[in-house]
Each structure stands twice: as C-alpha cells, then as structure tokens.
Backbone as a printed PyTorch tensor [residue, N CA C, xyz], in Angstrom:
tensor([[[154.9810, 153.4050,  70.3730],
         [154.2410, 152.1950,  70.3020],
         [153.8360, 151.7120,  71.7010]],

        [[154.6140, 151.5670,  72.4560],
         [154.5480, 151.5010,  74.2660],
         [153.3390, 152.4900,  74.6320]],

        [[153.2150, 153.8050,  74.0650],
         [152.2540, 154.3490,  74.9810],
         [150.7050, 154.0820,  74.1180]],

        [[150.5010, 153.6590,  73.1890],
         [149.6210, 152.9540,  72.0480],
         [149.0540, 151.6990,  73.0800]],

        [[150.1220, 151.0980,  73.2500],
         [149.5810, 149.5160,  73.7950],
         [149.0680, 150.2700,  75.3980]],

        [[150.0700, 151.1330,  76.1000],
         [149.5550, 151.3730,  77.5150],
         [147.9080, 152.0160,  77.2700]],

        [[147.7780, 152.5780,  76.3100],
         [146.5520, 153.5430,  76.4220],
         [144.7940, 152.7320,  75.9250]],

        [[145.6080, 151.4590,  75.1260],
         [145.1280, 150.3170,  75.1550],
         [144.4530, 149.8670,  76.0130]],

        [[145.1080, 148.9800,  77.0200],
         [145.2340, 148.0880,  77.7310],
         [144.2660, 148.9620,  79.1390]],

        [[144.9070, 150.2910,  79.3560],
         [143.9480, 150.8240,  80.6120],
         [142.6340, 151.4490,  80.0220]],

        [[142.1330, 151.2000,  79.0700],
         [141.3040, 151.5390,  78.1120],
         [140.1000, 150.3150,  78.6030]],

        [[140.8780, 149.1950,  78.1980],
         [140.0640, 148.0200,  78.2200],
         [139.9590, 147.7280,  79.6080]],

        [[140.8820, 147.8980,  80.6480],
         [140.5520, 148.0210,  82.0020],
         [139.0400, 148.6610,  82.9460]],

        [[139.4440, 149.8950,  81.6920],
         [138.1990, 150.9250,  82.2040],
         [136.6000, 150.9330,  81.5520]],

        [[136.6820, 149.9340,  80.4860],
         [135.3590, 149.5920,  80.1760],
         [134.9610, 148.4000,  80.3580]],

        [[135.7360, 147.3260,  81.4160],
         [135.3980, 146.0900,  80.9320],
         [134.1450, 146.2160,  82.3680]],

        [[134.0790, 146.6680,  83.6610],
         [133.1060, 146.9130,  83.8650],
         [131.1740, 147.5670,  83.3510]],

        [[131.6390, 148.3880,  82.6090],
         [130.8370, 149.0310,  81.5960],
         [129.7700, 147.5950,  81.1270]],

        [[130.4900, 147.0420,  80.0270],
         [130.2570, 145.9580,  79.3720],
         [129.8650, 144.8270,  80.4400]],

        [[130.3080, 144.0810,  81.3460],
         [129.4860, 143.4200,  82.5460],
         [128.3990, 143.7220,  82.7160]],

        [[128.1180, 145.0680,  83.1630],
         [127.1340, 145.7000,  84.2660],
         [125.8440, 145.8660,  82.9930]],

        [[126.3970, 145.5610,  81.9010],
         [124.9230, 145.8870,  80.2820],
         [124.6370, 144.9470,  80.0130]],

        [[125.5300, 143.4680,  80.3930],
         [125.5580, 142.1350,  80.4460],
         [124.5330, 141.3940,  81.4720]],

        [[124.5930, 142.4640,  82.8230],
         [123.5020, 141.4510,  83.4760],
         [122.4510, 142.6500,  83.9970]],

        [[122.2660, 143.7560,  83.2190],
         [121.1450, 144.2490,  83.0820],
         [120.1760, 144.0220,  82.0380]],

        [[120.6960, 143.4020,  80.9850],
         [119.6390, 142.1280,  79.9580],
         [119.3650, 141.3800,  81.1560]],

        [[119.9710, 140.6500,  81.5280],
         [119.5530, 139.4140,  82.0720],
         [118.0440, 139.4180,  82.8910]],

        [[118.2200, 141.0680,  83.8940],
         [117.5080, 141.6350,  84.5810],
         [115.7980, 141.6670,  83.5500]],

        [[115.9150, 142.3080,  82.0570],
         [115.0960, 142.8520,  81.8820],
         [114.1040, 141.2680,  80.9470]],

        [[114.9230, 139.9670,  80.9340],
         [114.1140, 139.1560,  80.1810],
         [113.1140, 138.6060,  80.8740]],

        [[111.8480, 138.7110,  80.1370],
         [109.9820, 138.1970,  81.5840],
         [110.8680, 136.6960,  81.8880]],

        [[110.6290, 136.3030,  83.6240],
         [110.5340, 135.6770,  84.3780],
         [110.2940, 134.0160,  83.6420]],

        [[110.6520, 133.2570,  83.5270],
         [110.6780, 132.0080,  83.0570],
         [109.3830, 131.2190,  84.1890]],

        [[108.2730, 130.6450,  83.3990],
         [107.3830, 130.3150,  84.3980],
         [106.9880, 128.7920,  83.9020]],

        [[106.8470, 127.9780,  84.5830],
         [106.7380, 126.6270,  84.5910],
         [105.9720, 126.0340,  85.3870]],

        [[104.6230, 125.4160,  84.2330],
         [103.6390, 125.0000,  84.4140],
         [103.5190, 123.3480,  84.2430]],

        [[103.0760, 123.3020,  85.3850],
         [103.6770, 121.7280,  85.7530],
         [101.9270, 120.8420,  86.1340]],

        [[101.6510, 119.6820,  85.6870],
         [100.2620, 119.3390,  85.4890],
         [100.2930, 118.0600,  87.2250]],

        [[ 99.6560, 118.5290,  88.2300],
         [ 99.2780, 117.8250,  89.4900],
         [ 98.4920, 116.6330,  89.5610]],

        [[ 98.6390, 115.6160,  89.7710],
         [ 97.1800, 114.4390,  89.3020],
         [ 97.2630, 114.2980,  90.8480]],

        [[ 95.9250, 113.7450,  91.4440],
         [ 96.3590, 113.3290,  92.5070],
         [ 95.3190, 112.5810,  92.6020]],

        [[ 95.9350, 110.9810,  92.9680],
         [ 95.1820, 110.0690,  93.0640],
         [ 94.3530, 109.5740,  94.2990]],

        [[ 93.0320, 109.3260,  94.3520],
         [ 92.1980, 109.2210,  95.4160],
         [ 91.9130, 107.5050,  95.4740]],

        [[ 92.2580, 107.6140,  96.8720],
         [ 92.3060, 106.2570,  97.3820],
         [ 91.1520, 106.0280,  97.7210]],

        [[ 90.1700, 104.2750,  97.8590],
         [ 88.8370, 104.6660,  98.2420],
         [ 89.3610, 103.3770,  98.9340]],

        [[ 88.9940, 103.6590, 100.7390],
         [ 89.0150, 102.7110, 101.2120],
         [ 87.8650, 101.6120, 101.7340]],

        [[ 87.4460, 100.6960, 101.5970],
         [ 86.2820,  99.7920, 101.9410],
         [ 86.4560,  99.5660, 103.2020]],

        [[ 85.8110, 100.0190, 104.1740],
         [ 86.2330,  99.2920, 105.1110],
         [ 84.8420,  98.3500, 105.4950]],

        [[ 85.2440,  97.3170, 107.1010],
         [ 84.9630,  95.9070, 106.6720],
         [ 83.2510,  96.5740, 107.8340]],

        [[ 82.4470,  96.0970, 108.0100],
         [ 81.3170,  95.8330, 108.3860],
         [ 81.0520,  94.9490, 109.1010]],

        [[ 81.7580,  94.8460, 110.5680],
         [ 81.6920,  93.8510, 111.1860],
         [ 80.2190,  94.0640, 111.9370]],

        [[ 79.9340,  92.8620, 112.2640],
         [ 78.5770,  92.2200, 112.8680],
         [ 78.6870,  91.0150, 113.6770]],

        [[ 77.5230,  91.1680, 114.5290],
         [ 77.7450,  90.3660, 115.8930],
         [ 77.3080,  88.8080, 115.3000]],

        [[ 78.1880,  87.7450, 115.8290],
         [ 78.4610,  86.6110, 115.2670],
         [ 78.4890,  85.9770, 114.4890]],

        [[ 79.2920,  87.1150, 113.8420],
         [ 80.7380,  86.9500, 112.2890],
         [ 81.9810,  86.0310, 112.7510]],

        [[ 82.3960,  85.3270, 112.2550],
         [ 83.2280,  84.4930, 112.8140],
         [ 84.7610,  85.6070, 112.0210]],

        [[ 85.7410,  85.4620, 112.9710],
         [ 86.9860,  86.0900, 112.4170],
         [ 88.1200,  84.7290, 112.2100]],

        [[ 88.6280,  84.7950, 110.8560],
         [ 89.4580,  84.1130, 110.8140],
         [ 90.5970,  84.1110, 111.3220]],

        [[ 91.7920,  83.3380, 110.9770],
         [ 92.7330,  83.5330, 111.7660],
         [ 93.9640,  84.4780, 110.9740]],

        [[ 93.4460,  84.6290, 109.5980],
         [ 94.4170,  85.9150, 109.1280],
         [ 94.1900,  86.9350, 108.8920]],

        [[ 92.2870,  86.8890, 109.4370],
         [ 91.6750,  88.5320, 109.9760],
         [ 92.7140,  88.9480, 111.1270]],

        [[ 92.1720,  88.1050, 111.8030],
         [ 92.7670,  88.2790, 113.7000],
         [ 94.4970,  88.8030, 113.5920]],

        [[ 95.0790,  88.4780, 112.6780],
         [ 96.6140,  88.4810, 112.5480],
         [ 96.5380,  90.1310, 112.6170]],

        [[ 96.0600,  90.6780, 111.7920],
         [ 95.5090,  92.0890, 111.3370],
         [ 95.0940,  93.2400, 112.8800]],

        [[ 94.7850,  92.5380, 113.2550],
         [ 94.4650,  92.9070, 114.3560],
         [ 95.2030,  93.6970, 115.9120]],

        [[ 95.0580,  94.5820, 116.4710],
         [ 96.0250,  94.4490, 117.8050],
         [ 95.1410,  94.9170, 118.7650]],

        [[ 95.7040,  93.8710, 119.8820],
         [ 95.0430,  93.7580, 120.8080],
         [ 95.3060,  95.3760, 122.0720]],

        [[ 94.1670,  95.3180, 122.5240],
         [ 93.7700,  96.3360, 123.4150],
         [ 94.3070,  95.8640, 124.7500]],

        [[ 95.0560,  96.1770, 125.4490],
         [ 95.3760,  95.2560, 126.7410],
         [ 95.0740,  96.6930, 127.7340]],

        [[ 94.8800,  98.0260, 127.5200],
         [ 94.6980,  98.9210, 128.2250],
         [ 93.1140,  99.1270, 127.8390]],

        [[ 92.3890,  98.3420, 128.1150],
         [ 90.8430,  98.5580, 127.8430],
         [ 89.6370, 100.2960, 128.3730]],

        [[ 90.3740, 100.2080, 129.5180],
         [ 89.9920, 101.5820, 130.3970],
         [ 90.3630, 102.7230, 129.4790]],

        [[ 91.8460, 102.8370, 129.3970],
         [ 91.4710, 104.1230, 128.6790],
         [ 91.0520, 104.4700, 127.3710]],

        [[ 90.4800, 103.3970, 126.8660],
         [ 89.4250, 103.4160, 125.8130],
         [ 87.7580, 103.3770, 126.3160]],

        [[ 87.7430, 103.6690, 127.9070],
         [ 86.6530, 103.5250, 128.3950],
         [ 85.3780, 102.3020, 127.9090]],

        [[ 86.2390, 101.0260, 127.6950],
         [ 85.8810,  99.8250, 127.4100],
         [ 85.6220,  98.6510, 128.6440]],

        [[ 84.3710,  98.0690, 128.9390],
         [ 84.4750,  97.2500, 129.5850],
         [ 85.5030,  95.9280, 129.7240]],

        [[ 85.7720,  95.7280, 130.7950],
         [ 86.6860,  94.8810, 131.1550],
         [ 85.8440,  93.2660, 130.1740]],

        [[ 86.5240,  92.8080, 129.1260],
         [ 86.5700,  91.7760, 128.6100],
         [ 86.1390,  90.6170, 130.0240]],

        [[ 84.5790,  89.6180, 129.4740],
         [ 85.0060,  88.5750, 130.4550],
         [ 85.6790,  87.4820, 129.6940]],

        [[ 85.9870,  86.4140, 130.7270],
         [ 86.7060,  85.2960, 130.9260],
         [ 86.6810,  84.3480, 129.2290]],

        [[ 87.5240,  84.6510, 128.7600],
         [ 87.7350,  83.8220, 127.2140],
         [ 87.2310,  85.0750, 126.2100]],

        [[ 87.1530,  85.7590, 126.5960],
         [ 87.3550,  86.9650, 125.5140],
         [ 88.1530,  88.1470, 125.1200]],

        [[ 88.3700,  88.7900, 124.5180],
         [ 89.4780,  89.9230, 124.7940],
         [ 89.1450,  90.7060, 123.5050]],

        [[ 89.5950,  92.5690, 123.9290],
         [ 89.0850,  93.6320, 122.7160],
         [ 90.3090,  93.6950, 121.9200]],

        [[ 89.9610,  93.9230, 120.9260],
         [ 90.6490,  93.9100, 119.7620],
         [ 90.5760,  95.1620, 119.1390]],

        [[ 91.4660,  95.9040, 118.3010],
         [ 91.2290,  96.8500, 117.5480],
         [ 91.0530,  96.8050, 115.8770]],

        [[ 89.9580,  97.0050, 115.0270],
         [ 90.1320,  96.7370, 113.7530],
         [ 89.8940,  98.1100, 113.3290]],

        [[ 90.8180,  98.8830, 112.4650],
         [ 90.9360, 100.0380, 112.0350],
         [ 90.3610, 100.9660, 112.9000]],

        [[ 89.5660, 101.4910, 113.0470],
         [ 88.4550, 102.6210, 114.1250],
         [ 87.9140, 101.5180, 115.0070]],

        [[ 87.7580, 100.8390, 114.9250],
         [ 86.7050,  99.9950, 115.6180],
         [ 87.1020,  99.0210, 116.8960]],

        [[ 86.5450,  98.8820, 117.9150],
         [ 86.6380,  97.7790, 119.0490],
         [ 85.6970,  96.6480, 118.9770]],

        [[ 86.6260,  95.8210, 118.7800],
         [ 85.9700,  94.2940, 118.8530],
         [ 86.0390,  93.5440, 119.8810]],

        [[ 85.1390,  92.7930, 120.7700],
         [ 85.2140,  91.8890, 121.3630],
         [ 84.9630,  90.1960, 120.7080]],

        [[ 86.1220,  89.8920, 120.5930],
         [ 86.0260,  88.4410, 120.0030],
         [ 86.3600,  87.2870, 121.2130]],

        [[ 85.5690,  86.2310, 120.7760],
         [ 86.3050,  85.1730, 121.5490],
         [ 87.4980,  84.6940, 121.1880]],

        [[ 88.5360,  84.4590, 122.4060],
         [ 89.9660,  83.8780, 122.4970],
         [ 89.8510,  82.5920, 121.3360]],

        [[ 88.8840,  81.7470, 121.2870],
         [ 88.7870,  80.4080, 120.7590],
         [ 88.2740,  80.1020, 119.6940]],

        [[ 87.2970,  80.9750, 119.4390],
         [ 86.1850,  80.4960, 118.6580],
         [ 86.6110,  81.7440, 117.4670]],

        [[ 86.7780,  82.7310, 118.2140],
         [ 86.7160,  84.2450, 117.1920],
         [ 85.6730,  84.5060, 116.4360]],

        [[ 84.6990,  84.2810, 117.2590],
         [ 83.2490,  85.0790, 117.4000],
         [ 83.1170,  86.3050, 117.5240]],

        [[ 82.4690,  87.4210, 117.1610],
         [ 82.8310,  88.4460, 117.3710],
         [ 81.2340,  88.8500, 118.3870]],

        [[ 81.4580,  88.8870, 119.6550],
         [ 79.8480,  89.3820, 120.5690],
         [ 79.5750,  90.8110, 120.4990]],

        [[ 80.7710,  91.7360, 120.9140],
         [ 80.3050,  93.3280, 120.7910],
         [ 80.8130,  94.1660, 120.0100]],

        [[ 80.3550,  94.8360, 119.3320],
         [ 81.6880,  96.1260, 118.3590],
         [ 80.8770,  97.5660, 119.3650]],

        [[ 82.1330,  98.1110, 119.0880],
         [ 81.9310,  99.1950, 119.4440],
         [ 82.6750, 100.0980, 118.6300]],

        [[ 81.9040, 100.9190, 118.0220],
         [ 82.6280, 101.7600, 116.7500],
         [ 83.3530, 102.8020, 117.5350]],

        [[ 84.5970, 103.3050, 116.9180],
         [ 85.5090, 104.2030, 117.6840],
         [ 85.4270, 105.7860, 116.7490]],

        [[ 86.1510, 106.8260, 117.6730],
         [ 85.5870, 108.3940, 117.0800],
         [ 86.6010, 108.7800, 116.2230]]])
C-alpha cells in the first residue's frame, strides 16, 4: 500500500508541471482583448476683446491686466508722463494712469 501511495504522489509531482505549462499556453493562444474607448474633445472658442484707440478701460478691465515695467525688451516706446503699457492677452496697451484711455495698441506676435 506504501509503494501505491509513493508511486502516487511522485506521479503527481511529475505531471503537475505538465498541466501548468497547458494552463498558460491557453492563455497564450486566446485573440488579444481590445478596447475601444470613444475621445470627445471639446473646442474652446475664445473671443478675444478688440481694443481701439479711445476706448475707455474700466477699472475691472485694468485689474486683468499686467503691467509692462520692462518696456524695451518688448521693443516698446518709453511710455510718456501719466501713461504706462499694459499687457492684454497678445496685445500692448498704452493707457492713461487716470483716465484709462487707451492712445496706442500695439498688437503682439
């Protein structure tokens, strides 16, 4: 009975590789799982604003705004006295300090 169970047991030793290796050669042979997935992609349309020479800018345009304090290397004339350039999206504005008049644009590249 002992050599029944031994002849058993190294039996099942010696095929349990067998049985694995047929186990993940299915696995091998089932087509590729493919997943088709639907892309939307939403398009933004931006307005931008149309400034013109003596448009008045408000004061929660102007907030929007940042100021140019390195004018040169935007190859921008030096702002005179009560005015200063401004940047609005692409664009250079010269507005007045006071009034927020807008005298020159200069569209940017």
């Amino acid at each position: 009975m002992k050599k029944i169970f031994a002849a058993l047991l190294s039996a099942s030793f010696l095929l349990s590789p067998m049985v694995v290796s047929q186990a993940s050669a299915d696995d091998h042979r089932r087509p590729p799982v493919v997943v088709h997935k639907k892309v939307v992609v939403h398009k933004k349309v931006v307005v931008r604003s149309h400034w013109k020479r003596g448009y008045r800018v408000n004061a929660s345009e102007r907030r929007r705004f940042s100021d140019v304090n390195d004018y040169r290397r935007y190859r921008l004339a030096p702002p005179p006295r009560g005015y200063r350039w401004v940047r609005a999206d692409n664009d250079y504005l010269l507005i007045g300090v006071t009034s927020g008049i807008i005298s020159s644009i200069i569209a940017g590249r």
